[in-house]
C-alpha positions in Angstrom: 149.5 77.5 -72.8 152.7 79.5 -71.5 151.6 81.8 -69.1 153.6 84.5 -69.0 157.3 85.5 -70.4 159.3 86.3 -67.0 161.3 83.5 -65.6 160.5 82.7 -62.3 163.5 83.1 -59.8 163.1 79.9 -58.4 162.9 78.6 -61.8 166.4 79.7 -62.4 168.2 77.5 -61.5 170.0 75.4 -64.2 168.1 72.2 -64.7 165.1 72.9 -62.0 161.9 73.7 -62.8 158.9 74.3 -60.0 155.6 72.8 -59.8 152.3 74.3 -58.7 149.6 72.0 -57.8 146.4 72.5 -55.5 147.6 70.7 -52.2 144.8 69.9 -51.1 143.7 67.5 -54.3 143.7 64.2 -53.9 144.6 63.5 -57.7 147.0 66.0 -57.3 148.9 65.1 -54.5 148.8 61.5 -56.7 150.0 63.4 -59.6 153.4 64.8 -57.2 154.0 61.7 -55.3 154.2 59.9 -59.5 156.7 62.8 -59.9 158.5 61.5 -56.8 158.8 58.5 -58.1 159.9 58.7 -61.5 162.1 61.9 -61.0 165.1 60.3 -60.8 167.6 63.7 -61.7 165.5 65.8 -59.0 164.7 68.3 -61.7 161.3 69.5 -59.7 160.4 71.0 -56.8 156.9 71.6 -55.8 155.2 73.6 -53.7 151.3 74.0 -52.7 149.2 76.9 -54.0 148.0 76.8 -50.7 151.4 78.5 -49.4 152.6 81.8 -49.7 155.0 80.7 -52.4 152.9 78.9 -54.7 150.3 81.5 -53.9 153.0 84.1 -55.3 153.9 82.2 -58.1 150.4 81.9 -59.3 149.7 85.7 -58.6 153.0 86.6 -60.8 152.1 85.0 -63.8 148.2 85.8 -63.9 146.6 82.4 -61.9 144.2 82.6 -59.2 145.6 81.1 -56.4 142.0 80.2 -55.3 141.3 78.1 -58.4 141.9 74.6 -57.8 142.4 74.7 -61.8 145.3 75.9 -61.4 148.6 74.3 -62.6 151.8 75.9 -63.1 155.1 74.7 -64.1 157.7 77.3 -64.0 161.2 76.0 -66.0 164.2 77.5 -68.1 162.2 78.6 -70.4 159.2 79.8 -68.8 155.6 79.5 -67.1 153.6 76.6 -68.5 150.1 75.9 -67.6 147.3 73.1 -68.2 148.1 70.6 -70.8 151.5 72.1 -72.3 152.9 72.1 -68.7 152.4 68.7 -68.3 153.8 67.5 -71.1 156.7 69.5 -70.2 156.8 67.9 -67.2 156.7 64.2 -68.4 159.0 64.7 -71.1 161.7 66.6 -68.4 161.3 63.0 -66.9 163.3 61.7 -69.7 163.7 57.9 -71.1 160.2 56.4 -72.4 158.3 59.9 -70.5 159.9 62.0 -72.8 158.2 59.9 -76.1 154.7 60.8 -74.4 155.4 64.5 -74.9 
């Protein structure tokens, strides 16, 4: 689902795109350190819903920052949440992650 039309400044950036995830989540936290891993351009940058920033960044595009639901991709061409944002995500990986979006 996109959530919201307004880029996110710290989405604008040519080729960057920022991740919220709940920091304190086990299988999230699992879900960055993949991202790590396989993000071999250093297209994302993440930061914890926890913080003031991802906090923000939830707030700005309708999210509540207290619901460990939450998910929020902010790119180029918008805010992304739940399932669309991460197959965004995985295809922004490129090679073989790109066939699973």
């Amino acid at each position: 689902m996109k959530a919201g039309s307004n880029r996110s400044e710290a989405a604008a950036e040519v080729g960057s795109a920022v991740i919220v995830f709940d920091g304190v989540c086990a299988l999230c936290n699992r879900w960055v350190r993949f991202l790590l891993r396989f993000d071999r351009r250093g297209r994302y940058r993440f930061a914890a819903m926890q913080g003031a920033q991802g906090s923000a960044m939830l707030r700005a595009h309708g999210l509540d920052p207290q619901d460990p639901m939450s998910f929020l991709l902010l790119d180029a061409q918008g805010a992304w949440t739940d399932t669309d944002a991460i197959l965004r995500v995985l295809a922004g990986l490129g090679g073989a992650w790109r066939l699973s979006g």
